[in-house]
Residue, then its C-alpha position, 0 to 999 in steps of 0.5 A: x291597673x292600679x290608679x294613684x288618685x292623689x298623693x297622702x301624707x309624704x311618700x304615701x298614696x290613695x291608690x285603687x285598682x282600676x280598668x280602662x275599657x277603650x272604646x272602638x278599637x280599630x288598627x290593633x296591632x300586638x308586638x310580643x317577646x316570646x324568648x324565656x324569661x319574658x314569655x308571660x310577662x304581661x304588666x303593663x309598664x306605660x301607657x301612651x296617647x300619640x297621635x290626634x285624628x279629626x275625621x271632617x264630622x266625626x269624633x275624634x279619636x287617637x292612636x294608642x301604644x301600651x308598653x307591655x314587659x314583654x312588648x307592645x300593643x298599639x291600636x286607635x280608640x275614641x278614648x275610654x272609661x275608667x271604672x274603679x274596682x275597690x274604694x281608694x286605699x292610703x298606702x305607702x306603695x303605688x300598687x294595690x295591696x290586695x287586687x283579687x282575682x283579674x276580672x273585667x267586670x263593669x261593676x264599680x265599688 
């Protein structure tokens, strides 16, 4: 997931690459479309915050919705870290011209 941190100059962006780590998944629930062409299409289109649960003397935590191109996950979390992969970047796209390989490595810049 690349994160736009803050706009530049007109129509130009500080991006940087980034993954989010949700912490205490319960009710995960993964909706796919597996008819061609969409079989592997796994961006990541939006993601959503719905619903706020406060358990009596407990944190809080929420229900979750990631809009996939070839369907939806849905799970509660108690939030998450963003970890930055790579030193924000001026560009004038809002995605990271060169990500690297996937990884989900907790090692910052």
């Amino acid at each position: 997931m690349d994160q736009t941190r803050s706009s530049g100059p007109p129509f130009s962006f500080w991006i940087a690459p980034s993954t989010l780590v949700f912490k205490n998944i319960t009710d995960l629930s993964i909706q796919m479309d597996s008819k061609p062409p969409n079989t592997f299409d796994f961006e990541i289109l939006d993601i959503y915050r719905l619903e706020t649960f406060q358990p009596a003397n407990k944190e809080p935590y929420w229900k979750w919705h990631i809009e996939l191109g070839n369907g939806n996950i849905y799970f509660t979390s108690m939030g998450y870290e963003q970890i930055i992969k790579k030193t924000p970047s001026l560009t004038r796209h809002q995605a990271y011209p060169d990500r690297g390989e996937t990884n989900f490595s907790r090692t910052v810049f």
